[in-house]
Rosetta silent file (secondary structure, phi, psi, omega in degrees, C-alpha in Angstrom):
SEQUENCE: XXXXXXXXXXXXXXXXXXXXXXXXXXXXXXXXXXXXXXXXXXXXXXXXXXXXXXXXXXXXXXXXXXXXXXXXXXXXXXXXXXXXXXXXXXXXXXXXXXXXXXXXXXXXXXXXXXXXXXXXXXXXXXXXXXXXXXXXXXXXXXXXXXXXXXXXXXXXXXXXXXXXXXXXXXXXXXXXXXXXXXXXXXXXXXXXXXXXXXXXXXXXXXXXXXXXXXXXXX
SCORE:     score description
SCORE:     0.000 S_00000001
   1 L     0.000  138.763 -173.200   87.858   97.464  105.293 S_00000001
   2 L  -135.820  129.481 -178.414   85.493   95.075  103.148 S_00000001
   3 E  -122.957  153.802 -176.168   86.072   94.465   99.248 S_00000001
   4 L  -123.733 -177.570  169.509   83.500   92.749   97.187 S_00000001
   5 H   -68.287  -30.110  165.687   83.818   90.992   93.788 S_00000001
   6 H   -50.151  -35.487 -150.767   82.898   94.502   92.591 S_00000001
   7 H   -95.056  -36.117  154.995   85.987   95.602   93.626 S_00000001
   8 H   -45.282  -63.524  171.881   88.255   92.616   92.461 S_00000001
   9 H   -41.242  -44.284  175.373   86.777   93.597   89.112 S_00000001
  10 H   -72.681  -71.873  173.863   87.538   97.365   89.170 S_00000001
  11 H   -15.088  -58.962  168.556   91.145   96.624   90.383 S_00000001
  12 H   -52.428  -59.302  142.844   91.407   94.220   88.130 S_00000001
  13 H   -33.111  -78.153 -150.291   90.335   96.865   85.547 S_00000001
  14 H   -76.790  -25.151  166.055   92.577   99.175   86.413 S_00000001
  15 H   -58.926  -26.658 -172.236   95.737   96.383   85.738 S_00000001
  16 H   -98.505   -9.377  166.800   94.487   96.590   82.233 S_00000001
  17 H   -76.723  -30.447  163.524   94.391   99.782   82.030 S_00000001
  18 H   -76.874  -45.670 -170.461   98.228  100.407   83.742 S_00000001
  19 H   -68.110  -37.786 -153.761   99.495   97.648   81.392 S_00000001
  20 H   -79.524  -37.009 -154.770   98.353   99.054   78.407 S_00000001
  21 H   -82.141  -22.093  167.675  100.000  103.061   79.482 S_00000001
  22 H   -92.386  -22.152 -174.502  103.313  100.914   80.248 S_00000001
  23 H   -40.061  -39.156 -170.302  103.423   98.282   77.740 S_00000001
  24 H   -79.683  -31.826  164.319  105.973  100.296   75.696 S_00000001
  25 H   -61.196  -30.743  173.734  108.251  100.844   78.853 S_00000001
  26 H   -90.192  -13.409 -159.426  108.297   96.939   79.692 S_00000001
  27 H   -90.408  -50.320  174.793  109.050   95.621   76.065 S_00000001
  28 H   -24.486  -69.403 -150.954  112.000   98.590   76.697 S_00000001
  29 H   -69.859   -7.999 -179.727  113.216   96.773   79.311 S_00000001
  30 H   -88.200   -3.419 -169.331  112.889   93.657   78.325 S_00000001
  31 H   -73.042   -4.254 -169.703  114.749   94.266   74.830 S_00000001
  32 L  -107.487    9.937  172.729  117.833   94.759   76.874 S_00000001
  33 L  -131.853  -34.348 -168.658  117.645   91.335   78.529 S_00000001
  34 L  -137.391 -172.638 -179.193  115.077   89.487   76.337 S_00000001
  35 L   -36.177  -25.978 -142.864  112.881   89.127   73.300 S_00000001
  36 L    36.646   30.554  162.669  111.484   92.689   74.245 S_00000001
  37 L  -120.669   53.273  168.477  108.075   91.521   74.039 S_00000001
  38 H   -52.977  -62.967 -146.853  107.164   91.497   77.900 S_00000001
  39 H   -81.490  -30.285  177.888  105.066   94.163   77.626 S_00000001
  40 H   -65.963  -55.232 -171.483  103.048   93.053   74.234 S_00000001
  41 H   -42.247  -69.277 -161.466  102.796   89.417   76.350 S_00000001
  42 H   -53.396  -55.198 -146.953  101.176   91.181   79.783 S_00000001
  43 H   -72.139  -40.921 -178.485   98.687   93.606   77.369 S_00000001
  44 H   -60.579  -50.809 -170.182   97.445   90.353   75.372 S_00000001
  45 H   -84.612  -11.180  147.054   96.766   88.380   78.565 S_00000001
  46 H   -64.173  -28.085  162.616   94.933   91.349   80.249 S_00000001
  47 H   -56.772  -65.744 -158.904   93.196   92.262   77.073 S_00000001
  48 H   -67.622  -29.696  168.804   91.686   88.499   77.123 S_00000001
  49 H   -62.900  -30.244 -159.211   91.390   88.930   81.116 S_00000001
  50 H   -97.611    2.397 -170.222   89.090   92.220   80.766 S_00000001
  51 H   -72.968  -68.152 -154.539   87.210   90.538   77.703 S_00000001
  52 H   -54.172  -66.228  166.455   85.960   88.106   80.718 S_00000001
  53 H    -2.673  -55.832 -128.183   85.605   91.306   82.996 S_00000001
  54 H   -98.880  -42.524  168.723   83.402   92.856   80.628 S_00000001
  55 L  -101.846  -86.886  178.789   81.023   89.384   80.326 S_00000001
  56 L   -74.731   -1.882 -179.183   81.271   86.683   82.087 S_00000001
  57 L  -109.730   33.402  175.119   82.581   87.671   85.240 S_00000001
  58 L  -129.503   35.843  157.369   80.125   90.792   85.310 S_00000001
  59 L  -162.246   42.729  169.347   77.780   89.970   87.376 S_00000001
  60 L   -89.170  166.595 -164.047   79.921   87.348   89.541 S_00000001
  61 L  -123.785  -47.633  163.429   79.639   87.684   93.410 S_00000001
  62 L   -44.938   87.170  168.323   82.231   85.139   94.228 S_00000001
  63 H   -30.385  -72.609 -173.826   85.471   87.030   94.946 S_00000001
  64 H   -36.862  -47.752  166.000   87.276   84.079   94.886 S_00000001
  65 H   -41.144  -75.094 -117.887   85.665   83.155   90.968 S_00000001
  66 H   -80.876  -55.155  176.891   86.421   86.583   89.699 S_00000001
  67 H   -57.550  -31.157 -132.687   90.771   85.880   90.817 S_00000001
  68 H  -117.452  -37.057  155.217   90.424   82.212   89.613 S_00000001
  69 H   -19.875  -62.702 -173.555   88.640   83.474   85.971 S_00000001
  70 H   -45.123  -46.515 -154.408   91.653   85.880   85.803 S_00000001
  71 H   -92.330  -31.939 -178.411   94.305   83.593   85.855 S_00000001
  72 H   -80.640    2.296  136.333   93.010   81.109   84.110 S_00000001
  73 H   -28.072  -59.881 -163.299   92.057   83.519   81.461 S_00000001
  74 H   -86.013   -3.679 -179.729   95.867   85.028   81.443 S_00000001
  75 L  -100.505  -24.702  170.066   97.045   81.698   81.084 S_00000001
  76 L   -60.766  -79.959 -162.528   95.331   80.638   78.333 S_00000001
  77 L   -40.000  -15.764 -158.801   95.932   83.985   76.405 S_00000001
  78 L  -125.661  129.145  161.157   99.926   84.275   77.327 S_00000001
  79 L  -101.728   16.074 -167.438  102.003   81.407   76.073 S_00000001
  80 L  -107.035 -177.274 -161.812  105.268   82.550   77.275 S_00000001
  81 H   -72.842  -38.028 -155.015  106.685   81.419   81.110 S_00000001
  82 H   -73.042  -25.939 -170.748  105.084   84.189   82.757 S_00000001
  83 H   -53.563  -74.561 -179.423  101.195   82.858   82.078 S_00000001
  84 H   -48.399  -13.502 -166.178  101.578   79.744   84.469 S_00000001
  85 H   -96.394   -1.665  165.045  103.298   82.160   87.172 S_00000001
  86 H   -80.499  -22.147 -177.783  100.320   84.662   87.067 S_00000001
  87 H   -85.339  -55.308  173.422   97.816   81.841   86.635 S_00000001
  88 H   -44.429  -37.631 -131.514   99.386   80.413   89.831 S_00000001
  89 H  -114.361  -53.049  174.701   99.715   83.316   91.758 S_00000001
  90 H   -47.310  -81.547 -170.711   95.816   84.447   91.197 S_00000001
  91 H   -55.581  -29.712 -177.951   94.353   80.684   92.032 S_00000001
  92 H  -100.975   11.482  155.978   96.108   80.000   95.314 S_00000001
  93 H   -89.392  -72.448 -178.458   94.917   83.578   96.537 S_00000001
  94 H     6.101  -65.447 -179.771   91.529   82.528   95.137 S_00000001
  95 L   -44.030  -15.950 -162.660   92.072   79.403   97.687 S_00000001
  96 L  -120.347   24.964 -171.801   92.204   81.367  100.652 S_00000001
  97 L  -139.370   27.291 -153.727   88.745   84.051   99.905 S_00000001
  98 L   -75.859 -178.386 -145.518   86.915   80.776   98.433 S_00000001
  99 L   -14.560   49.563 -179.711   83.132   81.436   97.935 S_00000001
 100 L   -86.186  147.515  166.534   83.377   84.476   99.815 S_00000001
 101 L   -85.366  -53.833 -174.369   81.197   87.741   98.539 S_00000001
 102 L   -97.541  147.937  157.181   83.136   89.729  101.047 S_00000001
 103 E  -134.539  164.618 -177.174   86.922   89.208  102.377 S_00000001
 104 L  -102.898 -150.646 -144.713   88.353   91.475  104.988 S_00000001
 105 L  -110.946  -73.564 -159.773   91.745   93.056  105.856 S_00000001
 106 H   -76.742   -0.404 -179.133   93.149   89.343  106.892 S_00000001
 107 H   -82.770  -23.581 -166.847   91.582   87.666  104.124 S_00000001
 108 H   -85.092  -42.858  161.315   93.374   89.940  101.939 S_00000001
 109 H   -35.873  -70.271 -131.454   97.003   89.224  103.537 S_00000001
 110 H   -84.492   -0.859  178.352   96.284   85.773  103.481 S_00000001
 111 H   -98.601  -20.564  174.475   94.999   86.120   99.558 S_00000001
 112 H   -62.941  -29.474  179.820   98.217   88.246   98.878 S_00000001
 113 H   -97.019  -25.546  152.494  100.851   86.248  100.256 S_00000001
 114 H   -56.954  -81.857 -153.118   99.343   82.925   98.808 S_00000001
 115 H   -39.755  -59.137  175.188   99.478   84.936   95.370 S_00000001
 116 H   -36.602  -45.547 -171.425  103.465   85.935   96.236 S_00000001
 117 H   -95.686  -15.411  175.085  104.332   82.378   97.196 S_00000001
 118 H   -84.950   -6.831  160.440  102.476   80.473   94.780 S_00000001
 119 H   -97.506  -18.853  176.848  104.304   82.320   92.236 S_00000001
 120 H   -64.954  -43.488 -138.803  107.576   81.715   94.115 S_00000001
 121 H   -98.461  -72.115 -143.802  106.739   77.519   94.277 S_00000001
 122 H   -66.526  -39.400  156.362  106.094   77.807   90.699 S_00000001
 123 H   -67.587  -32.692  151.935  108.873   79.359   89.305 S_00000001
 124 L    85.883   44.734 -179.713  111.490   77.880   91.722 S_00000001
 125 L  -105.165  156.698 -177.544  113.327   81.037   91.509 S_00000001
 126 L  -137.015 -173.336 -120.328  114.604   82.496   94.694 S_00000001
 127 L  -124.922  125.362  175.645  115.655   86.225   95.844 S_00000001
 128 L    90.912    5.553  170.963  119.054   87.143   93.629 S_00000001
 129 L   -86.092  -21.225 -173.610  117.928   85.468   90.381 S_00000001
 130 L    64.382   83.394 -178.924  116.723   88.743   88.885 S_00000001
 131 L  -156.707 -164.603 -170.014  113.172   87.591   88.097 S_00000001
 132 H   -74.463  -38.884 -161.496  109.728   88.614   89.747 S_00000001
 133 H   -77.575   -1.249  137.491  110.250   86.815   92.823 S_00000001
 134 H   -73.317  -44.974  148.905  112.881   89.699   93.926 S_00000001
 135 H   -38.808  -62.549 -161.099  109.566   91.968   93.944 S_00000001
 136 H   -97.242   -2.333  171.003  107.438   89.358   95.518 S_00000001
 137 H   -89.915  -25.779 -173.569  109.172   87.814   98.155 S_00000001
 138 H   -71.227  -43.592 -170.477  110.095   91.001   99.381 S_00000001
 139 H   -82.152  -38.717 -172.963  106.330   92.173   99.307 S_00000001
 140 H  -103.250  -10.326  166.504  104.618   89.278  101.012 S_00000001
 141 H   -59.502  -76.501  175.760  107.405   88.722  103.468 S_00000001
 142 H   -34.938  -70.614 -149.696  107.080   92.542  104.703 S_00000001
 143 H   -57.765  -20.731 -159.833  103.084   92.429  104.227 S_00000001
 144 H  -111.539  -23.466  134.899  102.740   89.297  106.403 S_00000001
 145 H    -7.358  -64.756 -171.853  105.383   90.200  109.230 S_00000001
 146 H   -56.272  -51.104 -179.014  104.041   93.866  109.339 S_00000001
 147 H   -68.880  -29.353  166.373  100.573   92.696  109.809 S_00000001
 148 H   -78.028   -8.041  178.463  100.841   90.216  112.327 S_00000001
 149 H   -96.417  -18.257 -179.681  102.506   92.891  114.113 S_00000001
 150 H  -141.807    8.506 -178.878  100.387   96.236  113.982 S_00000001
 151 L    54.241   13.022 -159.535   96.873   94.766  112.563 S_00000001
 152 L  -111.213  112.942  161.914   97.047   97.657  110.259 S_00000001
 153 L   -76.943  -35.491 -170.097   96.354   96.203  106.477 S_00000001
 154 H   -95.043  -22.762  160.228   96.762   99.615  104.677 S_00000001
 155 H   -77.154  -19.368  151.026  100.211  100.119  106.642 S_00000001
 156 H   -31.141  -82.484 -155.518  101.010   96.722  105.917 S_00000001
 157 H   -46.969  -44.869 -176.954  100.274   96.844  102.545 S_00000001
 158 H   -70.856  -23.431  171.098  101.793  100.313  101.903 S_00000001
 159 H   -78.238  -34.243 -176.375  105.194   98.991  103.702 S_00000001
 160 H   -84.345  -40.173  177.360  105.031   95.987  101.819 S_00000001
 161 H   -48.329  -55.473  170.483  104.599   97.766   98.213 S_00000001
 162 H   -33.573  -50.325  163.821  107.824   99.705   99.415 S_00000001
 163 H   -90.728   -1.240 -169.126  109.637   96.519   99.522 S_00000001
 164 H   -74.375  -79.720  177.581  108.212   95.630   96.669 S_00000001
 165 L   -73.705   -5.127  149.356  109.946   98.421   94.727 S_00000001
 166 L   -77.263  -30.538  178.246  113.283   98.116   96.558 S_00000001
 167 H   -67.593  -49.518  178.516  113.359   94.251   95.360 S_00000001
 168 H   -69.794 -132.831 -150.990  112.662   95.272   91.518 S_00000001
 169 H    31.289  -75.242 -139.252  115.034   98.274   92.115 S_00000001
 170 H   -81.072  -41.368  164.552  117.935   95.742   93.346 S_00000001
 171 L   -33.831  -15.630 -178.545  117.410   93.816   89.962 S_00000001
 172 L   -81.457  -58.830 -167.667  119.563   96.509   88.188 S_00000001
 173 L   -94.163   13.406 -175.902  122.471   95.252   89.999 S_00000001
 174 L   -80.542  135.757  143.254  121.917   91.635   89.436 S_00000001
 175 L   -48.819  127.548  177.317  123.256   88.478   87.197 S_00000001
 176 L   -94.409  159.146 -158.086  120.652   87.152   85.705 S_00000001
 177 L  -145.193   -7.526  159.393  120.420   83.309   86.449 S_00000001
 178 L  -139.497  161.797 -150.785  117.518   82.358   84.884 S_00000001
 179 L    73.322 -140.069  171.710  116.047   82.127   81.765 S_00000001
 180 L   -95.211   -0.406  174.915  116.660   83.919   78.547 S_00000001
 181 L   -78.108  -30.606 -178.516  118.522   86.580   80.115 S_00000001
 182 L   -63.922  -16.798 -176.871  120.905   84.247   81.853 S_00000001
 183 L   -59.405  -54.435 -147.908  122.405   83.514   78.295 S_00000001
 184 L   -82.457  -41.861  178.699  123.721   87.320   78.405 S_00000001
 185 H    79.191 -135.062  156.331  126.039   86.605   81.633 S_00000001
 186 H   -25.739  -67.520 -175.639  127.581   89.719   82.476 S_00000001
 187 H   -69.914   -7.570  163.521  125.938   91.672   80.614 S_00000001
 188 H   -83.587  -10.015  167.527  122.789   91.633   82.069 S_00000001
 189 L   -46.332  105.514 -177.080  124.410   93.528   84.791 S_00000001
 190 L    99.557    0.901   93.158  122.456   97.426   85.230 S_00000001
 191 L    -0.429  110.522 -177.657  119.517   96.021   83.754 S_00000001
 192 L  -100.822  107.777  177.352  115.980   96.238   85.330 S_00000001
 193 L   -29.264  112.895  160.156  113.977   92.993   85.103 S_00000001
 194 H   -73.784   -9.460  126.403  110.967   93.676   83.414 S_00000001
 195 H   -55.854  -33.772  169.642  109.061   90.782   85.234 S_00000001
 196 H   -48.252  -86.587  -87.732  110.350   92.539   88.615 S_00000001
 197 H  -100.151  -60.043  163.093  109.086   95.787   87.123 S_00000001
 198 H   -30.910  -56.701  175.504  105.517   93.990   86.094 S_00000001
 199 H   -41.319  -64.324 -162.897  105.065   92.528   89.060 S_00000001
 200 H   -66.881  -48.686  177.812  105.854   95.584   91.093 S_00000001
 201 H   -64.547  -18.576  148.910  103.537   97.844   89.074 S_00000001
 202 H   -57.444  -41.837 -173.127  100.639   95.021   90.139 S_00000001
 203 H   -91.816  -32.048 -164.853  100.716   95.014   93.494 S_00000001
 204 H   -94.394   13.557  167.359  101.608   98.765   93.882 S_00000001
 205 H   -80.061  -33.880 -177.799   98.163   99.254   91.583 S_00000001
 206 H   -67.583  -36.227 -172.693   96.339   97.322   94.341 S_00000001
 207 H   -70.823  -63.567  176.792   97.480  100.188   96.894 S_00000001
 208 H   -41.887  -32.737  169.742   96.381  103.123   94.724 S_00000001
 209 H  -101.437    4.060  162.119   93.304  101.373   94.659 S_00000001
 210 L   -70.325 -118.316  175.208   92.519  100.847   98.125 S_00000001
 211 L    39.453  -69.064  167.410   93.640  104.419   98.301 S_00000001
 212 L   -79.635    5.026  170.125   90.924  105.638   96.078 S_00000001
 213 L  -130.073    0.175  174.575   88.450  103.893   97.826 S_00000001
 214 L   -95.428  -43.373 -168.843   89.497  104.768  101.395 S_00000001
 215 L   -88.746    6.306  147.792   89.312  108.377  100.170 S_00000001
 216 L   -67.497  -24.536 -177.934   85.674  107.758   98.895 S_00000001
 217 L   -64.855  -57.119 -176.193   84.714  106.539  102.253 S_00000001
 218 L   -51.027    0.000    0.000   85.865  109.818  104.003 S_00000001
């Protein structure tokens, strides 16, 4: 499997198009931990990301450009906490596909699991905080385990999504410990992070579209 900058772009697409059909479903969840305007926050910095999409980044070649555009795009546009960990998370996968036109099946681990941990570094949150980084530690842990182990990237990936959505899942039964949620104590208890839940609906967007393009191939 070979992805192009075309392909970052469609993908990329298709996050703004999932954010916008969810937007009302994350501001839910966040109203029961937080401001409840998660979901307005994600659609504004994805709006201003597909703005870029739609010009300057539409006839880039550079994979690597097209992720490092995004985030610094979403970071400008989002002034809330989440901007630097999406701006982060984009640019050190950027780092590892840099002036490539094509990346392959290990370029793509190695840009996924940079994205997972470079949002992990930046947030300094760890696994039981009830934030994104129960989703993403979970996801690039699996994805980079699985893959050194079967060489398979879409069985990876699809195992790693999988752990993805057990980690937000497990957020429900959490304290929250950071942030504005942490305020709440107790009571954030049965609650589903809506940065897990963001997160998770990112990554498991990348599999549907590998998906859709594996079944164009056929």
């Amino acid at each position: 499997m070979v992805l192009t900058a075309q392909d970052f772009r469609n993908y990329f697409k298709q996050i703004v198009e999932m954010i916008e059909e969810e937007k009302d479903y994350l501001c839910e969840l966040d109203r029961k931990l937080g401001d409840g305007d998660h979901g307005v926050t994600m659609s504004i910095g994805w709006q201003a990301v597909n703005e870029k999409l739609d010009n300057e980044l539409s006839q880039e070649e550079d994979c690597s450009k097209v992720s490092i555009v995004a985030g610094k795009t979403f970071l400008s546009a989002v002034g809330s906490s989440v901007g630097p960990l999406y701006a982060t998370g984009f640019m050190r996968g950027a780092k590892e596909i840099k002036g490539q036109t094509e990346v392959n099946e290990e370029d793509l681990v190695n840009y996924w699991v940079a994205f997972g941990k470079g949002i992990k570094e930046r947030g300094q949150a760890e696994v039981g905080d009830k934030t994104m980084v129960d989703t993403l530690e979970p996801f690039f842990r699996t994805l980079e385990e699985e893959y050194a182990s079967s060489r398979d990237f879409s069985e990876s990936f699809s195992r790693a999504v999988d752990a993805a959505k057990a980690g937000m899942e497990s957020t429900k039964d959490l304290l929250s410990k950071r942030g504005r949620s942490s305020r709440l104590g107790d009571r954030s208890i049965g609650a589903q992070d809506p940065g897990a839940t963001s997160a998770y609906l990112i990554v498991s967007k990348f599999q549907e579209y590998l998906q859709g393009e594996l079944a164009q191939a056929k």
